[in-house]
N, C-alpha and C positions, 0 to 999 in steps of 0.2 A: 564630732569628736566624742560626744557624750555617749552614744549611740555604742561606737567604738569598744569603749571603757566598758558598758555594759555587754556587751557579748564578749569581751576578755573576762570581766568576774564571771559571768554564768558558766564559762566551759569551765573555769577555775571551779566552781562551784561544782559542776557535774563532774568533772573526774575528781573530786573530792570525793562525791557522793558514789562513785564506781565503786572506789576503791574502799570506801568504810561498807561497804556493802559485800565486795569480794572478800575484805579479807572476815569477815561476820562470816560469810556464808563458810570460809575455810576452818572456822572454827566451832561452828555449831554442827558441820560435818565431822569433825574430830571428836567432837563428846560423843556425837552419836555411833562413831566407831568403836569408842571408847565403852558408853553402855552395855554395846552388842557383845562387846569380848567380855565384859564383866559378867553378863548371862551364861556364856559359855562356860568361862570358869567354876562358876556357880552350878551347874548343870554338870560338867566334870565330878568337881567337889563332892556332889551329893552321891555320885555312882560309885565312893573309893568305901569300901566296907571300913569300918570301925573308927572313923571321922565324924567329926561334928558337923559336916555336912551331912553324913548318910544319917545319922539321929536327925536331927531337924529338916531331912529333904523333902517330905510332905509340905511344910511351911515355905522353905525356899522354892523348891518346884510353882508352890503355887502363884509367887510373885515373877517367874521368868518371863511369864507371858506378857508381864506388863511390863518389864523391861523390855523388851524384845519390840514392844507396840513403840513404847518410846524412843526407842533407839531409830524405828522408822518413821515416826514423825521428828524428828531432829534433820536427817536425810531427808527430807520432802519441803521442811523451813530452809535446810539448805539450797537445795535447787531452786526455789521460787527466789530466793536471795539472786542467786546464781542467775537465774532468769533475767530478772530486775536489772543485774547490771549490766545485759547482755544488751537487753533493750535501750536502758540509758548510751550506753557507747555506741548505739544506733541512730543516737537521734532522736528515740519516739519520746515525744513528749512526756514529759512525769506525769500527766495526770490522766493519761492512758497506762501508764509502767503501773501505777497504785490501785487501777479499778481493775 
């Protein structure tokens, strides 16, 4: 019976752990969408003559790239998130899912 008990908490525990892990992964895919289109606008901004984007677009310009880099490591946390719960809902062991 005991035995029982414990493989009912554990699967409780693993689609626990899917699901804080899915919906993580849904949202740090969202900021990173979110950065992406912040660069763009920014990048817009700076090409509209007589805006304070186009005076400061040497300065702004120079930070896109590193939004841009950011925006794809957010995208990349997300998939290995993604990945992660793929494997969990497989079965593989967590401490295969973590190395």
């Amino acid at each position: 019976m005991i035995r029982c008990e414990n493989n009912v908490a554990g699967d409780l525990e693993n689609k626990e752990s899917i699901k804080v892990r899915t919906d993580t992964a849904e949202t740090i895919s969202a900021c990173g969408k979110d950065i992406q289109k912040a660069a763009e606008n920014i990048t817009a901004v700076c090409n509209i003559p007589g805006t304070n984007g186009a005076a400061y677009g040497n300065q702004l310009l120079a930070k896109i790239d590193d939004l841009k880099k950011l925006a794809t490591l957010y995208g990349l946390a997300s998939q290995q998130l993604t990945g992660a719960a793929r494997e969990l809902a497989n079965d593989v062991p967590k401490g295969e899912v973590w190395n």
